[in-house]
C-alpha atoms as a printed R data frame, in Angstrom:
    type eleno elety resid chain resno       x       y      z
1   ATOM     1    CA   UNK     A     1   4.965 -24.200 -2.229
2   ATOM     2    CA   UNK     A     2   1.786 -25.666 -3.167
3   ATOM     3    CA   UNK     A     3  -1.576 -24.694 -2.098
4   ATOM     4    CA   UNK     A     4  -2.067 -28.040 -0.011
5   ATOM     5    CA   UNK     A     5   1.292 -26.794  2.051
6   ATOM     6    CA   UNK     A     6  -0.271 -23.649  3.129
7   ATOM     7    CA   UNK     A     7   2.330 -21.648  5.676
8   ATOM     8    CA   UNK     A     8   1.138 -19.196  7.863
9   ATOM     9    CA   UNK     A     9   4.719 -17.238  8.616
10  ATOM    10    CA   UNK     A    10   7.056 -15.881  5.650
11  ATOM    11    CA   UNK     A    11  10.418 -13.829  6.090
12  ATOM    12    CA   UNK     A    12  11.627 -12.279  2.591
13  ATOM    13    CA   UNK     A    13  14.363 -10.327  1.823
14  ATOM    14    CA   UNK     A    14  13.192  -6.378  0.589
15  ATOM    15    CA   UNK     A    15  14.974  -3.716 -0.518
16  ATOM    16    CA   UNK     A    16  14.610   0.225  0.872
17  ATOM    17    CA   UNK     A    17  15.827   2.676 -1.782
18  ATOM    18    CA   UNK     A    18  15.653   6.596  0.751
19  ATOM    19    CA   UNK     A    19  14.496   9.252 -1.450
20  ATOM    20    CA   UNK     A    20  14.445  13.109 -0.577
21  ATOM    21    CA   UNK     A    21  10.409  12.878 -0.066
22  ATOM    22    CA   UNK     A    22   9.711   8.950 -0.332
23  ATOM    23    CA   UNK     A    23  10.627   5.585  0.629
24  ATOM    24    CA   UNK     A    24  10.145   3.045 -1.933
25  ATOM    25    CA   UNK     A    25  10.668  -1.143 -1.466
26  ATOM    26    CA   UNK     A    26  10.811  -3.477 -3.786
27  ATOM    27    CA   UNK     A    27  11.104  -7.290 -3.214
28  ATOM    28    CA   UNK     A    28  13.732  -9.494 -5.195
29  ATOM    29    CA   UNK     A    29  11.874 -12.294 -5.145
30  ATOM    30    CA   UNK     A    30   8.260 -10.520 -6.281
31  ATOM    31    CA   UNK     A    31   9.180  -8.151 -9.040
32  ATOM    32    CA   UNK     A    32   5.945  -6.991 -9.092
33  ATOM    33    CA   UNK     A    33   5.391  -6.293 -5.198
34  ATOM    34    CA   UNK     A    34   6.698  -2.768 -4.489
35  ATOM    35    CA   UNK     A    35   4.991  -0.016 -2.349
36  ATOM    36    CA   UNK     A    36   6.545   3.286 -0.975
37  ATOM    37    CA   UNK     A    37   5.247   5.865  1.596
38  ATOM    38    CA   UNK     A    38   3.485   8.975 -0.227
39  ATOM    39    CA   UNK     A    39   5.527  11.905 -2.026
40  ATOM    40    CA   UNK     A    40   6.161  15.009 -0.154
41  ATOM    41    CA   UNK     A    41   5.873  13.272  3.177
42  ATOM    42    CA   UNK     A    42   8.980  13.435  5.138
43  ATOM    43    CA   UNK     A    43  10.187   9.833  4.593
44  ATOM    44    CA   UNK     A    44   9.862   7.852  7.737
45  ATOM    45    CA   UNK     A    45  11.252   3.970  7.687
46  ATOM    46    CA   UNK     A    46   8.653   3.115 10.105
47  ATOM    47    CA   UNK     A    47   5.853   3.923  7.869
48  ATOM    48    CA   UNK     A    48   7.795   2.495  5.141
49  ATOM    49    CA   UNK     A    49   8.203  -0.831  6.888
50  ATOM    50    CA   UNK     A    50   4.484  -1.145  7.617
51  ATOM    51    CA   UNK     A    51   4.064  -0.622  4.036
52  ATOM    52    CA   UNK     A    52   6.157  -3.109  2.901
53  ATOM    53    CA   UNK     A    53   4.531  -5.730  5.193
54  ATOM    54    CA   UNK     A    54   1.048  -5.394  3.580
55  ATOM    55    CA   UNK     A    55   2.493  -5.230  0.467
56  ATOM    56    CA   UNK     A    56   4.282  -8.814  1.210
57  ATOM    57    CA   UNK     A    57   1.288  -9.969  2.688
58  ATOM    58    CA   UNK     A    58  -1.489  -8.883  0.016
59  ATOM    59    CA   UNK     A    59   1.181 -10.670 -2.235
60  ATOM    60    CA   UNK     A    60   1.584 -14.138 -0.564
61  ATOM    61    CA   UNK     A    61  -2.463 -13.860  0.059
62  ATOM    62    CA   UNK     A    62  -2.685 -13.588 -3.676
63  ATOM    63    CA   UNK     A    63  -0.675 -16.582 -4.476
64  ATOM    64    CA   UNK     A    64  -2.278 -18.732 -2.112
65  ATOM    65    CA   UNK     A    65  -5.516 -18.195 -2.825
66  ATOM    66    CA   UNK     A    66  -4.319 -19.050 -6.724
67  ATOM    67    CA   UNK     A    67  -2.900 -21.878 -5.656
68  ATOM    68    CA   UNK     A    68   0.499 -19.950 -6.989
69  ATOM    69    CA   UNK     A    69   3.969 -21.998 -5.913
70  ATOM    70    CA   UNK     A    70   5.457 -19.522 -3.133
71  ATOM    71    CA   UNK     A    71   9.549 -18.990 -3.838
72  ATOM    72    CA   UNK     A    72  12.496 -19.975 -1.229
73  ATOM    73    CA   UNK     A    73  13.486 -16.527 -0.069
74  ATOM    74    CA   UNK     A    74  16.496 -15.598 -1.853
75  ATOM    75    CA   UNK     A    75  19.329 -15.653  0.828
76  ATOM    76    CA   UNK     A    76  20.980 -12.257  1.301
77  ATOM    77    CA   UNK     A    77  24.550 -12.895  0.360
78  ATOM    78    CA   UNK     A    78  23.144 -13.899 -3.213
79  ATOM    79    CA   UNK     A    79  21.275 -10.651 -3.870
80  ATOM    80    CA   UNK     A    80  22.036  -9.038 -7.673
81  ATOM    81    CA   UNK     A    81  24.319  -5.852 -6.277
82  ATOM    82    CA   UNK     A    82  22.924  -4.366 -9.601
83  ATOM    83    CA   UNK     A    83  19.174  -4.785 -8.558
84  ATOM    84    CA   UNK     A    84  20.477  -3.438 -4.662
85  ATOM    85    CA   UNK     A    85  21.773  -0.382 -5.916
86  ATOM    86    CA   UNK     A    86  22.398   1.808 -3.250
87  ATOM    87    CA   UNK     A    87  19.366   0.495 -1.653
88  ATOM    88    CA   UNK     A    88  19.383  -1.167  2.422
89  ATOM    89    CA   UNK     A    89  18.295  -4.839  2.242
90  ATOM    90    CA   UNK     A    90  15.950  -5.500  5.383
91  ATOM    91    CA   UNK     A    91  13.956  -8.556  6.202
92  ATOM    92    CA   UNK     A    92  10.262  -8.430  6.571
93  ATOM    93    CA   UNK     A    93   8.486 -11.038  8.034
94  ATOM    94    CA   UNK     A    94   4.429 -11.538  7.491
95  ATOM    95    CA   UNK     A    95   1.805 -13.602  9.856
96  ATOM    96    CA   UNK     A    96  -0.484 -13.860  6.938
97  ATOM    97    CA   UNK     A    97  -3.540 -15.084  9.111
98  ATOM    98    CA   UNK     A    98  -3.174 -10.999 10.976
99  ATOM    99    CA   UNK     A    99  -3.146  -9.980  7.194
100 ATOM   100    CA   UNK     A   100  -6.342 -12.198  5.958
101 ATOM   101    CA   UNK     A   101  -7.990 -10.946  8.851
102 ATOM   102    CA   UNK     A   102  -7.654  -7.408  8.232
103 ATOM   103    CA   UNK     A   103  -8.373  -7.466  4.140
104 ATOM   104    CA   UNK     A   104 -11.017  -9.583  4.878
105 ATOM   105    CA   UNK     A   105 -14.196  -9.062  5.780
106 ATOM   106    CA   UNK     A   106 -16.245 -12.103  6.075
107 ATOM   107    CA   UNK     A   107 -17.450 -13.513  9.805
108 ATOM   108    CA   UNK     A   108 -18.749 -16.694 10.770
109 ATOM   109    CA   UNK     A   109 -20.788 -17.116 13.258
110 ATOM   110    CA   UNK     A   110 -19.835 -19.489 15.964
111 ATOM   111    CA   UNK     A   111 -21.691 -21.132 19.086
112 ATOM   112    CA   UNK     A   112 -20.157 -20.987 22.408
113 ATOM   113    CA   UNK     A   113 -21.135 -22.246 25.510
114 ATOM   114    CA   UNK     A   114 -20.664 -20.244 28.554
115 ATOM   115    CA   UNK     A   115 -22.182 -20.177 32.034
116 ATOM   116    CA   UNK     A   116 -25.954 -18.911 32.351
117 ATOM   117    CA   UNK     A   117 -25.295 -16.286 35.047
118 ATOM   118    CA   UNK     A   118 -21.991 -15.040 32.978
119 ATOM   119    CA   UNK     A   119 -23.805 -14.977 29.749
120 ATOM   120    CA   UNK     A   120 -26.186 -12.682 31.819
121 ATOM   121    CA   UNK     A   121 -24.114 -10.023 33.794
122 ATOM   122    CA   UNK     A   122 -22.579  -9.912 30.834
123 ATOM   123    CA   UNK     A   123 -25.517  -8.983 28.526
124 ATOM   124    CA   UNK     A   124 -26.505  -6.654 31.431
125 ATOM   125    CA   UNK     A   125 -23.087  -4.768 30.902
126 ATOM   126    CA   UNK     A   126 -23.759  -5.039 27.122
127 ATOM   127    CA   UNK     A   127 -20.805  -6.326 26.520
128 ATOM   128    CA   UNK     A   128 -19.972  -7.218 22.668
129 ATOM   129    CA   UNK     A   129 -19.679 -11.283 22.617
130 ATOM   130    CA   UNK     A   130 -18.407 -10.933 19.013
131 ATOM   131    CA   UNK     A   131 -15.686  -8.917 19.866
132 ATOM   132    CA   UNK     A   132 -14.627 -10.297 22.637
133 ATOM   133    CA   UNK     A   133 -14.066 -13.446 21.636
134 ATOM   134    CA   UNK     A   134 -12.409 -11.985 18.096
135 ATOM   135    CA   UNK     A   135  -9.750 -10.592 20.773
136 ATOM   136    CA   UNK     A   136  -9.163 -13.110 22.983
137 ATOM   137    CA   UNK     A   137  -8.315 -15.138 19.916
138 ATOM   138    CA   UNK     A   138  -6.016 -13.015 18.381
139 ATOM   139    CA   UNK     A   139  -4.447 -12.563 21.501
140 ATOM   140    CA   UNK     A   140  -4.170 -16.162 22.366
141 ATOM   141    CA   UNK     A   141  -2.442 -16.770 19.153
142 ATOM   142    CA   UNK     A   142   0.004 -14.176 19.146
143 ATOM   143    CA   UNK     A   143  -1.581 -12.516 16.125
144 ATOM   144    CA   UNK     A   144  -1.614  -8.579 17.972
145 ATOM   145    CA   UNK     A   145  -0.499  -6.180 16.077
146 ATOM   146    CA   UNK     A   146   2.866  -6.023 18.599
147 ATOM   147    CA   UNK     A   147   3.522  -9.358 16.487
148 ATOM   148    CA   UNK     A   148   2.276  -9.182 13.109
């Protein structure tokens, strides 16, 4: 995929090799992307999971931002059993705008236009505009964590 065809939403095939103290992924189509949760903590897939997302993520980031050609997930059913090895195939899916927004930490400031007497009882309850707004947009485009 070229940099001009910019996706927001990937799904990629990883694999989850269970250790005695670890969980460690790896993804087929990244041979370089791999994470696992630390040693001597009681491996939990959950943690693993979130783990592999960021790692996907960071990844596709990456390439983007270099312009890099993004792979065709490889489908399933043509996975190298050797490369499997005893491991569970899952899918992880990234929103990579959740994923920009949390490695990133740039801002831009933006102008809204509200009502006068809101934009007063609400500096009178000190309420954060910033971060308001910053929610309300995630929200409104389904970018909470429950979705990412």
């Amino acid at each position: 995929m070229k940099q001009s065809e910019t996706r927001n939403t990937f799904v990629f095939p990883a694999i989850f090799y269970q250790r005695p103290q670890y969980i460690a992924v790896t993804f087929p189509n990244f041979p370089g992307c791999v994470t696992q949760t630390k040693d001597n903590d009681k491996p939990n897939f959950q943690k693993a999971f979130e783990l592999a997302k960021e790692a996907l993520a960071l990844h596709l980031i990456l390439m983007q931002d270099d312009g890099d050609e993004i792979p065709q997930p490889t489908p399933i059913d043509k996975l190298d059993p050797d490369e499997v090895n005893g491991g569970a195939i899952t899918l992880v899916e990234v929103v990579l705008p959740y994923y920009r927004m949390k490695f990133d930490s740039i801002y831009e400031r933006k102008s809204v236009t509200i009502p006068k007497w809101l934009n007063e009882y609400a500096k009178e309850k000190e309420i954060n505009f910033s971060k308001i707004l910053t929610d309300g947009l995630i929200e409104t485009l389904g970018l909470s964590k429950k979705t990412h």
